[in-house]
N, C-alpha and C positions, 0 to 999 in steps of 0.2 A: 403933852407928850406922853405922861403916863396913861391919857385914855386912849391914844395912839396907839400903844404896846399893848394895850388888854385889847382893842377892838383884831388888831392882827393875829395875838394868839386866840382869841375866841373864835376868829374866821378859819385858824388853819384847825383848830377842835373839831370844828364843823364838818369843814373840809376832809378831813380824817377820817371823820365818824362815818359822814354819808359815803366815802368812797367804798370803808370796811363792810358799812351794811349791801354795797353793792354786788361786792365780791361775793357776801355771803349767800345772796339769792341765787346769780347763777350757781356759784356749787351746789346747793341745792336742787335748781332746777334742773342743773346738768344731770344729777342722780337719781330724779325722782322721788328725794325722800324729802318728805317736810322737812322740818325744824324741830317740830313735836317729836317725831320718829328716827328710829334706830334700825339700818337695813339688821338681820339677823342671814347670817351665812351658816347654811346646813351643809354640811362637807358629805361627801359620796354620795349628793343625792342630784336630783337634775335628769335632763331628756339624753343625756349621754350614759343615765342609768334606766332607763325604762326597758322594757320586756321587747322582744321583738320574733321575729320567725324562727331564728337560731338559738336563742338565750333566754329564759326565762331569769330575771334579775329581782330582788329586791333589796332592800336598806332599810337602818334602824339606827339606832343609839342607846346607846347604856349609862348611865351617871351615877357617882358613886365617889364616895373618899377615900377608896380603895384601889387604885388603878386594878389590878385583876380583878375585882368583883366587875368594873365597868367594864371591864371586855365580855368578862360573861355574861354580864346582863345584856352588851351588845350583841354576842354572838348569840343567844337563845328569844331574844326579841327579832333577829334579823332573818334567822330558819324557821322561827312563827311566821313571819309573811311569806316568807319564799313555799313551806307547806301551801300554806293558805293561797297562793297564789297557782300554785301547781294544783291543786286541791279543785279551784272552783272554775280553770282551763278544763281539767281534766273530765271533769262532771260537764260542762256545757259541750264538748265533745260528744259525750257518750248520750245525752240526751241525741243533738243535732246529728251523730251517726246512726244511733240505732232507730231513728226519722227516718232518714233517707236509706237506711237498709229497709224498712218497709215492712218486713218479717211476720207474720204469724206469732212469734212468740219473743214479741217486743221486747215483755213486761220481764221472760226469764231471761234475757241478754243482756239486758239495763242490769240486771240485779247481778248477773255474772261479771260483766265488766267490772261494776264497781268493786265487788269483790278484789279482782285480779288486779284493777289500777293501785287499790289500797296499797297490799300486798307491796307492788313493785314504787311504790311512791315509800313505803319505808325503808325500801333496800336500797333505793338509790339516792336519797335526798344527800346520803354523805359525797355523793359526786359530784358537789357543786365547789368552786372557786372561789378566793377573794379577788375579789374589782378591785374594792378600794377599803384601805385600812386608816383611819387619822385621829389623832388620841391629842384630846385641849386640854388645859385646866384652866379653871375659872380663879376669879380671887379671891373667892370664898372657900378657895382649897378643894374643890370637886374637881374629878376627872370624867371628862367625857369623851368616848368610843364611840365614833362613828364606822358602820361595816356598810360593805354594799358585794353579795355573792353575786355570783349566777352560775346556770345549772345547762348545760347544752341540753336542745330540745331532741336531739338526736342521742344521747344518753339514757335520758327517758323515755325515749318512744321505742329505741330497741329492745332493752328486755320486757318492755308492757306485749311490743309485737309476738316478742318471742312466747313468750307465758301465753298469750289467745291461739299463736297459729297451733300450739300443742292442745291447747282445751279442745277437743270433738265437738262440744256443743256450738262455741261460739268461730273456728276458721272458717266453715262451710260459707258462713256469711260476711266473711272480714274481708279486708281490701287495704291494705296498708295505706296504700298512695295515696288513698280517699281519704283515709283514719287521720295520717298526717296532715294535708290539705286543712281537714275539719279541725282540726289542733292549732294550726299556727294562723289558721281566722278566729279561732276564738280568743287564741293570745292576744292578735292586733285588737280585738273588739275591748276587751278587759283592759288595757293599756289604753285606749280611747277616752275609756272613762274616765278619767286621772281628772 
């Protein structure tokens, strides 16, 4: 009788165990994440934050045991890329346009542009918006700042327009429609790369 009662609870043990390790696979499988691994979820970042014809966007994070130092470090890490991002559209434009403008005096139009894009890239980088704003804290007492801006591309390209069609040197040869056209391919080409 008593090896009756141990063989039944050592079946339903079993019975237990293999059901739980069953469950545990699909949820796993269902997830994708091993067993070994921890998904990690990065807040305001994702293909609903990427750059596009209209918007130049980027995102970052700040960590800190300070909650306002972690916004700052979030906000001044997140205008780093978004520069950097306007920065390296803007220079592959002015190569790929003043290409296709063809000109005699390439090499002083390249060098003008850049000039003028600088200029209007620091006047207007403060026109950009928050996307998304979402503040954690770990349990090690860290706060962490997630930002995600964006900047209309038509913010940007108006006063750059504006500041060339007044330069003598470089309207004669300018063409807005084109200038933009060459802007928002080069935005999809740099957002491809991700």
């Amino acid at each position: 009788m008593k090896t009756r009662k141990l063989f039944i609870i050592s079946a339903m043990a079993l019975a237990t165990g293999f059901m739980a390790s069953c469950g545990g696979s699909k949820k796993a499988a269902q997830t994708g994440v091993q067993p070994d691994e921890v998904e990690i979820v990065v807040h305001c970042s994702g293909p609903e934050y990427y750059s596009n014809g209209q918007f130049i966007r980027a995102n970052s994070m700040g960590e800190s045991l300070d909650l306002t130092l972690s916004k700052k470090k979030a906000r001044n890490n997140t205008l780093q890329e978004l520069a950097g991002k306007i920065e390296t559209s803007v220079q592959s434009v002015i190569d790929n346009y003043q290409k296709s403008a063809a000109t005699t005096r390439g090499e002083e139009l390249s060098k003008r542009y850049e000039e003028l894009t600088r200029e209007v890239i620091k006047q207007k980088i403060s026109g950009y918006t928050t996307l998304c704003e979402k503040v954690t804290k770990s349990r090690d007492g860290k706060y962490r700042t997630y930002l995600a801006y964006e900047i209309s591309v038509d913010n940007l390209l108006k006063p750059l327009s504006d500041r060339i069609s007044k330069d003598e040197s470089l309207k004669m040869d300018y063409d807005y429609e084109k200038f933009k056209d060459t802007f928002e391919s080069a935005l999809k080409e740099y957002e491809n790369q991700r």
